[in-house]
RORO-699511 format. One record per residue: residue number from 1; residue in three letters; x, y, z of N, C-alpha, C in turn. Coordinates in steps of 0.05 Angstrom, whole numbers, plus 5000, padded with zeros to 4 digits. Each point is the difference from the previous one (the first is absolute). Layout:
BEGIN
+-----+------+--------+---------+------+---------+----------+-------+--------+---------+------+
|  nr | rest | n_east | n_north | n_up | ca_east | ca_north | ca_up | c_east | c_north | c_up |
+-----+------+--------+---------+------+---------+----------+-------+--------+---------+------+
| NUM |  ALA |      X |       Y |    Z |       X |        Y |     Z |      X |       Y |    Z |
...
+-----+------+--------+---------+------+---------+----------+-------+--------+---------+------+
// end
This chain:
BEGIN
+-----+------+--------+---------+------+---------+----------+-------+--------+---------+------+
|  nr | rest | n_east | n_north | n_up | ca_east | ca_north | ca_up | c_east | c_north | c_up |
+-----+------+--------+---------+------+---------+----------+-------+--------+---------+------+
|   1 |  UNK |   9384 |    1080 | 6824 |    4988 |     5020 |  4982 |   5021 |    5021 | 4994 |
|   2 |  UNK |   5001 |    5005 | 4973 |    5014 |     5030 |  4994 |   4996 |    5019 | 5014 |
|   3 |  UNK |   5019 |    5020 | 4999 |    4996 |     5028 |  5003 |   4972 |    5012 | 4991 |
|   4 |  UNK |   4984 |    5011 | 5022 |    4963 |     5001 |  4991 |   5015 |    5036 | 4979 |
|   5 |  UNK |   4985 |    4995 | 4979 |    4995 |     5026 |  4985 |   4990 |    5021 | 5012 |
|   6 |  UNK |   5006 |    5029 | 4985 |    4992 |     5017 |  5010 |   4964 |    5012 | 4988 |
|   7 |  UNK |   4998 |    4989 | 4976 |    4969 |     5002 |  4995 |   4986 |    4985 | 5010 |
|   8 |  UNK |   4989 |    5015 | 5012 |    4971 |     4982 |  5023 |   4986 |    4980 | 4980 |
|   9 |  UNK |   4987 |    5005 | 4979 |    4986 |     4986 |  4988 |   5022 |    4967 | 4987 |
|  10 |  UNK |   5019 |    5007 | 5001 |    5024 |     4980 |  4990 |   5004 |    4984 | 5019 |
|  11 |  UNK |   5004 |    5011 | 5029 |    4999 |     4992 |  5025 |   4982 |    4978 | 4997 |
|  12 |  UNK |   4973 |    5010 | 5004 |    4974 |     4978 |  4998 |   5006 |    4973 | 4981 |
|  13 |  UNK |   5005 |    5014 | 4985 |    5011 |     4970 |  4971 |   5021 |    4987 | 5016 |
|  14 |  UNK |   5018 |    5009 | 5011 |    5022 |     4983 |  5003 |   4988 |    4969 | 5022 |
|  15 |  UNK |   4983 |    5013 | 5019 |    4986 |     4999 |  5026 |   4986 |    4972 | 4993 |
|  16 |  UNK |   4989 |    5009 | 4978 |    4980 |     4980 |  4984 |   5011 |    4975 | 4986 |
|  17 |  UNK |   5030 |    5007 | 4991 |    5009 |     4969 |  4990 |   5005 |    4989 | 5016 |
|  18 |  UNK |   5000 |    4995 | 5037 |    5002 |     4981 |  5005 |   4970 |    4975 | 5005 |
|  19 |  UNK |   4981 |    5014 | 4990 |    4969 |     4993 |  4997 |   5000 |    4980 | 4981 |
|  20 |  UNK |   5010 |    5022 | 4972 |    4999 |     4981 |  4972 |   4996 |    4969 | 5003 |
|  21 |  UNK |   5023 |    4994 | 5012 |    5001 |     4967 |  4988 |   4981 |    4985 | 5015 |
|  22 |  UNK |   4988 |    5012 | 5022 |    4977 |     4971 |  5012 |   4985 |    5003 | 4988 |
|  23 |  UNK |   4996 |    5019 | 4979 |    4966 |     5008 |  4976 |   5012 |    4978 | 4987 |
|  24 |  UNK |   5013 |    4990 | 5008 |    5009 |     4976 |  4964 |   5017 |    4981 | 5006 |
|  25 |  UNK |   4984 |    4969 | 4986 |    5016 |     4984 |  5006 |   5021 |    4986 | 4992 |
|  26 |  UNK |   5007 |    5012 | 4980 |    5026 |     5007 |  4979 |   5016 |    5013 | 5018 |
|  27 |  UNK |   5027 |    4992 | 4981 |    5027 |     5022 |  5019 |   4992 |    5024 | 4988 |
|  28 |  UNK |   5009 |    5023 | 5007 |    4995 |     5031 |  4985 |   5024 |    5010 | 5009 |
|  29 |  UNK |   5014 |    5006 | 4979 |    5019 |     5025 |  4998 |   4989 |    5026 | 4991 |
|  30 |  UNK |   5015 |    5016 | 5012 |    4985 |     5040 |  4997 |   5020 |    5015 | 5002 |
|  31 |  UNK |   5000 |    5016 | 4985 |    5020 |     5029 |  5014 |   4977 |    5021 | 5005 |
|  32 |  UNK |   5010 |    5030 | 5012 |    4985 |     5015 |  5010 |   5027 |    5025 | 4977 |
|  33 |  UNK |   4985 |    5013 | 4985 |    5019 |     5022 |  4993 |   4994 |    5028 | 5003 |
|  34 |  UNK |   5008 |    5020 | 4995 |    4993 |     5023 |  4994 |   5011 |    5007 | 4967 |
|  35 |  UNK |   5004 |    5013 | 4993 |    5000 |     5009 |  4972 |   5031 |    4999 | 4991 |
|  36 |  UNK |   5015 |    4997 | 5020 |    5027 |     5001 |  4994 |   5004 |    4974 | 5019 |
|  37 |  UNK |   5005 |    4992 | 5020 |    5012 |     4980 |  5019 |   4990 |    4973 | 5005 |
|  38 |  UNK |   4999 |    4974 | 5003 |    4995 |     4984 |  5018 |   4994 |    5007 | 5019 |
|  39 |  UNK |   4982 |    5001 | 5017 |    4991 |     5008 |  5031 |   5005 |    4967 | 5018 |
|  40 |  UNK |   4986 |    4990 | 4984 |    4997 |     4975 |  5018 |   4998 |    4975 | 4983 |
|  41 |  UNK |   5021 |    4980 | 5002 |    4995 |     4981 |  4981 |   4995 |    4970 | 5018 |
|  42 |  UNK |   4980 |    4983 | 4995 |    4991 |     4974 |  5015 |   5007 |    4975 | 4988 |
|  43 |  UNK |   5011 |    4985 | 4991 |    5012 |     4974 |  4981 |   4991 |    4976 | 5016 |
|  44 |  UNK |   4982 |    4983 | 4980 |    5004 |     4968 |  5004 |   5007 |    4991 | 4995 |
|  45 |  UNK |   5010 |    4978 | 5008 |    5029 |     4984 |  4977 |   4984 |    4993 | 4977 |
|  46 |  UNK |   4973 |    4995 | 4993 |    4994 |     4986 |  4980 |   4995 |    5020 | 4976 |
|  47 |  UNK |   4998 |    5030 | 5018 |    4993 |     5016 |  4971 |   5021 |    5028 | 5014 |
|  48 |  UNK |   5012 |    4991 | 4976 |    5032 |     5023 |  5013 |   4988 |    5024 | 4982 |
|  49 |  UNK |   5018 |    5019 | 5008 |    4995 |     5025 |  4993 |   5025 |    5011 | 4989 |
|  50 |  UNK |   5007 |    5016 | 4981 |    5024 |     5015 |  4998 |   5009 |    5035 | 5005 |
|  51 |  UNK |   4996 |    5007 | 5027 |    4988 |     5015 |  5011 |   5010 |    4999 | 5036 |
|  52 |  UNK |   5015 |    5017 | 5016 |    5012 |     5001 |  5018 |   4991 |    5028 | 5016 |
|  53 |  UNK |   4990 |    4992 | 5029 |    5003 |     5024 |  5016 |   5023 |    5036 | 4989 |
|  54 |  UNK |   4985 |    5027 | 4996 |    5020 |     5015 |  5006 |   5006 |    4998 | 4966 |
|  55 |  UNK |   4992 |    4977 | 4987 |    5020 |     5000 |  4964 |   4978 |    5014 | 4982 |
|  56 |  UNK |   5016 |    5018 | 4980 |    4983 |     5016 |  4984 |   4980 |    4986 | 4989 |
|  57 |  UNK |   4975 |    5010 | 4988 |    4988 |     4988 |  4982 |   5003 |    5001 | 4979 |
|  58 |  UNK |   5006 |    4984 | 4985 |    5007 |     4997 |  4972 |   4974 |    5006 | 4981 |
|  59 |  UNK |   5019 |    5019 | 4976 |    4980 |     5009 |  4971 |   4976 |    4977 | 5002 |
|  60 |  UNK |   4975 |    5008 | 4993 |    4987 |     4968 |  4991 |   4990 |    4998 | 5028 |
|  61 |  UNK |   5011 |    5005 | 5025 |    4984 |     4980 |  5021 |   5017 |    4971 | 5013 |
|  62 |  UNK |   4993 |    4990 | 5024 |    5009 |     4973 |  5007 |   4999 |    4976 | 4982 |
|  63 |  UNK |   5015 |    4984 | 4999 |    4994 |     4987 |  4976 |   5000 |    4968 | 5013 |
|  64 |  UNK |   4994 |    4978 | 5003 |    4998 |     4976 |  5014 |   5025 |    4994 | 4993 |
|  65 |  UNK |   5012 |    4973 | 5011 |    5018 |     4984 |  4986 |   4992 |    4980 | 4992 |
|  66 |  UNK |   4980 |    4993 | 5004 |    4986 |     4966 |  4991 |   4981 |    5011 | 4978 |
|  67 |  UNK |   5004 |    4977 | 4977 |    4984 |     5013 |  4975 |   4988 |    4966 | 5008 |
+-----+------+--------+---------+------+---------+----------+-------+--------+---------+------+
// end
């Protein structure tokens, strides 16, 4: 696990993606952001993300790589 955030309520979220994926029996990719940063990014090989721990968030939002 990353470096835990310093917003408690962010904290919780981060806490929580390792929950996500047994809700589903699909792979799930997620990031966790705040308004500026990547907090936390989760990748399955089947549904990649373009989007890295610590890497800004880009104008627009995360964007997939698989169309």
């Amino acid at each position: 696990m990353e470096k835990p955030v310093s917003n408690e309520k962010l904290a919780y979220y981060q806490e929580f993606l390792e929950i996500i994926p047994m809700l589903f029996q699909e792979d799930v990719s997620m990031a966790l952001a705040d308004t500026k940063t990547f907090i936390d990014v989760r990748i399955s090989e089947r549904l990649p993300l373009n989007a890295k721990t610590g890497q800004a968030v880009p104008q627009g939002g995360a964007q997939s790589t698989r169309l």
